[in-house]
N, C-alpha and C positions, 0 to 999 in steps of 0.2 A: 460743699462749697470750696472751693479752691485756696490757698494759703496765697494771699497776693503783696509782690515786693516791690518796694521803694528803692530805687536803687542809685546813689548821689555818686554821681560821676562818671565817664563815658571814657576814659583811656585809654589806656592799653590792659590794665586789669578789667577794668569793666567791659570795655569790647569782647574780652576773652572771654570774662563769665555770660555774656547775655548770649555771646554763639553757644556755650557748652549748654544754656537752657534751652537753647531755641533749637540746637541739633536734634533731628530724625532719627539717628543711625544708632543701634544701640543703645536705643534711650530707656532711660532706668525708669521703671513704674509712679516711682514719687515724684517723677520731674511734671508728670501726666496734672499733677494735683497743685501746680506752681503757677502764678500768671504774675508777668511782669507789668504792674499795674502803673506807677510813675517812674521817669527816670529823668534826676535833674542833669543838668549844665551847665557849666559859662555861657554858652553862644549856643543858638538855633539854628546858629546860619554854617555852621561848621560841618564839612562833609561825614560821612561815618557811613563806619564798615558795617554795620547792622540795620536794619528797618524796625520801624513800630508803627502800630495804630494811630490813627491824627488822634493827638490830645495827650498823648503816654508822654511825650518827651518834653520838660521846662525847666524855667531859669530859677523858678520859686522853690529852693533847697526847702525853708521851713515852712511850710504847704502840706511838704511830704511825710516831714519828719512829725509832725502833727495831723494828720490825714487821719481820722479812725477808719478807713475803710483800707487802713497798708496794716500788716501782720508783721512782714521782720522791714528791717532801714540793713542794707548793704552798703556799709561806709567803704569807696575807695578811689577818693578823693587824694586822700594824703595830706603830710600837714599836720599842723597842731589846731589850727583856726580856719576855716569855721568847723573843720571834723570834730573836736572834743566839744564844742557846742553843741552841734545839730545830733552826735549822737546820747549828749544829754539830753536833750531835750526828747529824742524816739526814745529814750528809755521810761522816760518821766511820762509821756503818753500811753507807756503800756505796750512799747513795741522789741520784740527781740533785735536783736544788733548784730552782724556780721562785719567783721571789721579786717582790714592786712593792715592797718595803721600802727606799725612798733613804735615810731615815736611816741604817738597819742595814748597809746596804753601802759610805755613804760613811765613816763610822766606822770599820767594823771588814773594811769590805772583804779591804784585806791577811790577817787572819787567815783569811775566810771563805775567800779565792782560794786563798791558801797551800796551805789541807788539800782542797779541791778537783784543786789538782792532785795533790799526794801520794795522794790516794784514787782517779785519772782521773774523776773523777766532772766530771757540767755544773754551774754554778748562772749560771742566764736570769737576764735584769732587764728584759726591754724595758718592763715596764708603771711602772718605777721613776723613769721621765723621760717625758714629756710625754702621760702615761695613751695613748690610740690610737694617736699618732704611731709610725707606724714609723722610730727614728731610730737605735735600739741596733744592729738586726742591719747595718742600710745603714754604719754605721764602723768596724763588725767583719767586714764582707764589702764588699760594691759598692765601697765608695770607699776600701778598704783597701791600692792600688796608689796611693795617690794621698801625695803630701806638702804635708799639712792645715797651713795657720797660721793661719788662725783659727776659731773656733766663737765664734758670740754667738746669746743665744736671748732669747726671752720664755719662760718654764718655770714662770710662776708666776700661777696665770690669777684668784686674787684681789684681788693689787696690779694686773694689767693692768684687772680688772674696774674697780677702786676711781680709776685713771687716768686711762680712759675719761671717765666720768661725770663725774669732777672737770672734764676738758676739754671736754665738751661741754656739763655743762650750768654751769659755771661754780662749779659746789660747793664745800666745804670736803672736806678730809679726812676727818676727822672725824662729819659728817653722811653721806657716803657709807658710813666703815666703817659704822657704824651700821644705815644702810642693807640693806648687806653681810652683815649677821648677820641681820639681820631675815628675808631674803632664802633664808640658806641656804651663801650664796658665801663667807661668811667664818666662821671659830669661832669661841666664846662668846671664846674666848682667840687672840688672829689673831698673836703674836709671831713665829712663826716664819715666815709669809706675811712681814708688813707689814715687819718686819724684813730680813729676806732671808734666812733662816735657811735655809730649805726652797727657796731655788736655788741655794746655794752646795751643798748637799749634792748638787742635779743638776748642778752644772757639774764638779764634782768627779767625775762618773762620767762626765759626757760628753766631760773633757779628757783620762781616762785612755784613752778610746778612743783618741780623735784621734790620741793625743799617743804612744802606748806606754808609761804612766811611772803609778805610781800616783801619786797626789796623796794633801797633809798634810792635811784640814779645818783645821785651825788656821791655815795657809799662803794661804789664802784669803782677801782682800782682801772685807768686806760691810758694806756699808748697806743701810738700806731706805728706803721712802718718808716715814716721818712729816713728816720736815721738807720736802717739797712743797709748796708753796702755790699757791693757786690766782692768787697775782700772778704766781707763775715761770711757770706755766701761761699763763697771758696773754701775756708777754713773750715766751717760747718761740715763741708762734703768730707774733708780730709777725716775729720776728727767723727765721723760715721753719723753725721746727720742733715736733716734739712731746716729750714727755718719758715716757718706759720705761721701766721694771725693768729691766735687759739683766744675764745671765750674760755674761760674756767667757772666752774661753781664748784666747791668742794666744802662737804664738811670738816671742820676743824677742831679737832678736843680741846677744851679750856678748861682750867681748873677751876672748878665749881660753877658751870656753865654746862647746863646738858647739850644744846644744838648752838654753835657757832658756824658762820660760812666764812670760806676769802671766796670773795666774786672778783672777777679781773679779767683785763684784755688786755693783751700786748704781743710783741712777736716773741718766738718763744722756738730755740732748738730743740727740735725732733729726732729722736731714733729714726735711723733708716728702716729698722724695722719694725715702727710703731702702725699701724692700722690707719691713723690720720695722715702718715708722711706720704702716701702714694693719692691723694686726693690735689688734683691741679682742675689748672684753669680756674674756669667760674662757677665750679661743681663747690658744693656745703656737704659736707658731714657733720653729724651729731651722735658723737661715743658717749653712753649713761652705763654708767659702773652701781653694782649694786648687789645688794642679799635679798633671795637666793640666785638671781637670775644672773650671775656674774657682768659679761661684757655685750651691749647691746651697740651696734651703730647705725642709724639713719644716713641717707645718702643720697645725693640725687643732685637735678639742678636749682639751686637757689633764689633763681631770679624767670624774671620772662613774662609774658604773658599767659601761655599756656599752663605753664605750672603753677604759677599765683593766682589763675581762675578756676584751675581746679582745686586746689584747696580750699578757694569761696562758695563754687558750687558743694561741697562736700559737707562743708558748714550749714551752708542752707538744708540739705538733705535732712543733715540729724537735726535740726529746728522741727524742720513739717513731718519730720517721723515721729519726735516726742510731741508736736502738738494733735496730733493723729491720736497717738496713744490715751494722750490729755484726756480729748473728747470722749474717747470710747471710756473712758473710767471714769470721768465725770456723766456721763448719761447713764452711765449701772451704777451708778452708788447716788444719783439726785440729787450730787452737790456741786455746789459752786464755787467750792475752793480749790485754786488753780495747785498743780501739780508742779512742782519743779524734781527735773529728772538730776541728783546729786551728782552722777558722772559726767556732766555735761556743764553744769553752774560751777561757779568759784567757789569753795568753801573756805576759803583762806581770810583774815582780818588782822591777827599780829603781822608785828614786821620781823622779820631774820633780825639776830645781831650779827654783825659783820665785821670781822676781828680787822685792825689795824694791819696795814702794810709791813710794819717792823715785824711784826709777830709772824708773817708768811715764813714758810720753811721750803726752801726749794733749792734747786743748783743755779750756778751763776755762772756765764759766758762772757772773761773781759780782756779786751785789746788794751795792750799799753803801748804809748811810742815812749823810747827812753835815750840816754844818752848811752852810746854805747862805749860802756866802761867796766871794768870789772868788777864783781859784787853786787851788781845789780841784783839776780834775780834774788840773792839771799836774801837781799833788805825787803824786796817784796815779801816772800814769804816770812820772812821775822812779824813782817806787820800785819800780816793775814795770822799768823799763831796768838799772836798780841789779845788778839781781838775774836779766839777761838772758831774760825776759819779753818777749816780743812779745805787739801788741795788733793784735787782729783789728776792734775797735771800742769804744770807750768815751764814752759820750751819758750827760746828765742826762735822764731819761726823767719827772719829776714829782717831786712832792711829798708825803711822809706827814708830815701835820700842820706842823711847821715845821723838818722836816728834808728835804733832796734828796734825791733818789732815783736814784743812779748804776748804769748796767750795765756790764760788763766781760766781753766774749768774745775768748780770748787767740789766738792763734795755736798750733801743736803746741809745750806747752814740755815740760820734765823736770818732773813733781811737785816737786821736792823743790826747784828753785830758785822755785816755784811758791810753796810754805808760805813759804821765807825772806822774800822780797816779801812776802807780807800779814800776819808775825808784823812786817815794820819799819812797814806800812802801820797797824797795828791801834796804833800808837805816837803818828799822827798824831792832834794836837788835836781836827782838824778833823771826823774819822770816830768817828762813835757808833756803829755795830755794821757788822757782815757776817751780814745776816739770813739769804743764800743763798748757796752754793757748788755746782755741778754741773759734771759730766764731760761733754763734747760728741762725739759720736761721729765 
C-alpha cells in the first residue's frame, strides 16, 4: 500500500516538491511507493504549475492534517500560524511531519519535538537551513560520533547577496538592498534577512544539532548588516579581509560548567583566506569544526525552489524508507509497537546554557572619528590597557572632513572588558563618535 501525503501549501516550494514526486526521469524506486493524496490551499481558483486528480486539491488545511487515511503532513506553507497549529495537530493524529518552516521550529521547536516524541512520530527539517544543502541529516548521522565545537555558517543568502555587491562594486547599502528587491533577492520587507533575524532562527536549529541541547531564540546574540559601510568594506580589504553575516555556535569552557555555547549572528571580519570568505552572492555555507573529523564545509544554494524541494523530497524519502523498514519488522517479530528509527527522531530535551555576551572572547574591528590633535591615539590605547584590551593595530588611516579617522583591530579580548574601555573612551574630548564596531573572526 503506498505511504500517502498531505501536503499544505502550493508555492514555490511546494510546486517544486510535487514536480520532483511527480517527475518520470530518473525516478528513485521509493518515489514508486508515494501518492500525493491531499494538497490544501488558499484559493482553487488560482492557476498552477502542477496537475492533480479532481478531489486531491482543497481549501480544508485541517481535513488533512487529521485525515487517518494521510501517513506524513508536508508543512510548507510558511509562517508561524496556522503551520505550528496544523503541524500539531498531524502530529497529534499520528502523522510524521516534514517541515522547511525555520521560524516555526526555531520558536516552538521544543513544543513541536516534545509531542513528536510522545506520539513516535518523525518531524524532518533539512529544507529549513540552508534550502539544497545537505546539512541536517550529515549532524544527526555522519558526524554524529564526532565532538562538534563549533558551527559557523553564511545561512542567509540576501545579506551575503547585498555584501558581495557592496564589496565589489564599491556600493552603498542601501542602493544594493534596493537593488535586491528590484531583483527578487530581497522582500518588499527585508527585516528579518538584513537584520539577522532569519539566521538566528537557523543557527538555533543547527546548534541544537551539533550541540544536543535545545536552544532559547531570545538567547541568541543578533545583528545584522545596516550599519556596514562601504568605508569598513574598504578597510576590511586593506587590512586582509572580507566582511560576512556569520551564524556562530561554539562551544565555550566555563568554570565549573561542563558544556556552555555563545550562539550569535552578526557581521563579522573574515580572513581572506578563510574557506567562508570566497562564498558570494546568494550561495550558504556551513563550516562544523570538530574531533576527529577536523574541518567539514557544506555548500550550495540556499534558497529557491528547486533546492528547497529537494530537501523536502529527501525528507520524505527517509520517512517511507524507515516506515518500509517499520513494517517489515513489525510483521517478523508480531508486534505492534511502532519503531522509531533514533538517527532520524530528535533525541534532544535539555536546553544548552548559553554564556552571556560580556563573557564572548573574540577580536574586535573599531572606527573612530576624532579631533585631530596630538595624543590622540595614546589616550586611546591608555584606555584600551586600562581595561586590559590588547591591540592587534591602531593607525590614523585619513580624514572625514576635519575629523581623523582612527582604526582599532584588538587582539582576542573578553566582550565585556571590551565595552568598559570604549564606554571610558566615548568620555574622551578628543573622540566625536564610534561610527563602526565589528567582530573579527
Amino acid at each position: 500500500m503506498a505511504v500517502r501525503l498531505g501536503i499544505l501549501g502550493l508555492g514555490t516550494v511546494g510546486t517544486g516538491a510535487v514536480q520532483l514526486l511527480q517527475d518520470t526521469v530518473g525516478r528513485h524506486p521509493l518515489l514508486d511507493e508515494i501518492e500525493i493524496y491531499r494538497v490544501g490551499v488558499r484559493s482553487l481558483d488560482k492557476p498552477r504549475a502542477v496537475q492533480f486528480a479532481s478531489g486531491v486539491v482543497t481549501t480544508d488545511l485541517d481535513a488533512i492534517v487529521t485525515d487517518p487515511e494521510i501517513d506524513i503532513v508536508v508543512e510548507v506553507i510558511g509562517g508561524l500560524e496556522p503551520a505550528r497549529s496544523l503541524m500539531l495537530k498531524a502530529i497529534q493524529a499520528g502523522k510524521h511531519v516534514v517541515t522547511a518552516n525555520k521560524a516555526a521550529i526555531a520558536r516552538f521547536g521544543d513544543e513541536i519535538f516534545t509531542n513528536a516524541n510522545l506520539a513516535r512520530v518523525y518531524v524532518m527539517l533539512e529544507a529549513a537551513v540552508g534550502g539544497g544543502i545537505p546539512v541536517i541529516q550529515p549532524l544527526k548521522q555522519s558526524l554524529s560520533v564526532n565532538r562538534i565545537h563549533t558551527v559557523t555558517g553564511i545561512v542567509n543568502g540576501t545579506t551575503n547577496y547585498i555584501l558581495t555587491r557592496m564589496t565589489q562594486e564599491g556600493s552603498s547599502f542601501n542602493d544594493v538592498l534596493a537593488d535586491a528587491q528590484r531583483l527578487g533577492y530581497a522582500e518588499a520587507d527585508p527585516t528579518a534577512d538584513v537584520d539577522g533575524l532569519d539566521a538566528a532562527d537557523k543557527i538555533a536549529i543547527l546548534a541544537s544539532l551539533a550541540f544536543g541541547g535545545r536552544i532559547k531564540l531570545e538567547d541568541i546574540y543578533c545583528e545584522g548588516i545596516r550599519s556596514v559601510s562601504k568605508t569598513d568594506i574598504a578597510y576590511a580589504e586593506k587590512l586582509g579581509f572580507v566582511i560576512k553575516l556569520l551564524a556562530i555556535a561554539v562551544q565555550t569552557p566555563r568554570r565549573g560548567v561542563s558544556t556552555t555555547l555563545s550562539v550569535r549572528v552578526h557581521p563579522t571580519l573574515v580572513p581572506q583566506t578563510h574557506p567562508l570568505a570566497s562564498i558570494n552572492n546568494v550561495n550558504n555555507a556551513i563550516l562544523v569544526e570538530g574531533e576527529p573529523i577536523g574541518q567539514v564545509m557544506f555548500f550550495g544554494p540556499g534558497a529557491g525552489a528547486g533546492a528547497t524541494a529537494s530537501a523536502v523530497v529527501s525528507d520524505i524519502l527517509n520517512i517511507v524508507a524507515a516506515l518500509k523498514t517499520e513494517k517489515l519488522s513489525t510483521q517478523e517479530h508480531q508486534s505492534k509497537i511502532s519503531l522509531i528509527n533514533p538517527l532520524l527522531a530528535c533525541r534532544h530535551q535539555d536546553y544548552c546554557q548559553i554564556v552571556p555576551n560580556s563573557e564572548l572572547v573574540t577580536k574586535f574591528y573599531t572606527r573612530f572619528l576624532t579631533k585631530d590633535q596630538p595624543g590622540v591615539i595614546g589616550k586611546l590605547g591608555t584606555c584600551f590597557g586600562n581595561h586590559r584590551v590588547s591591540l592587534e593595530s591602531i593607525v590614523q588611516t585619513g580624514f572625514q572632513a576635519e575629523l581623523a579617522e582612527i582604526v582599532v583591530v584588538t587582539h582576542d579580548v573578553k566582550e565585556g572588558d571590551f565595552r568598559q574601555a570604549l564606554r571610558e573612551i566615548e568620555t574622551l574630548a578628543a573622540v566625536d563618535s564610534i561610527p563602526s564596531l565589528l567582530r573579527v573572526l
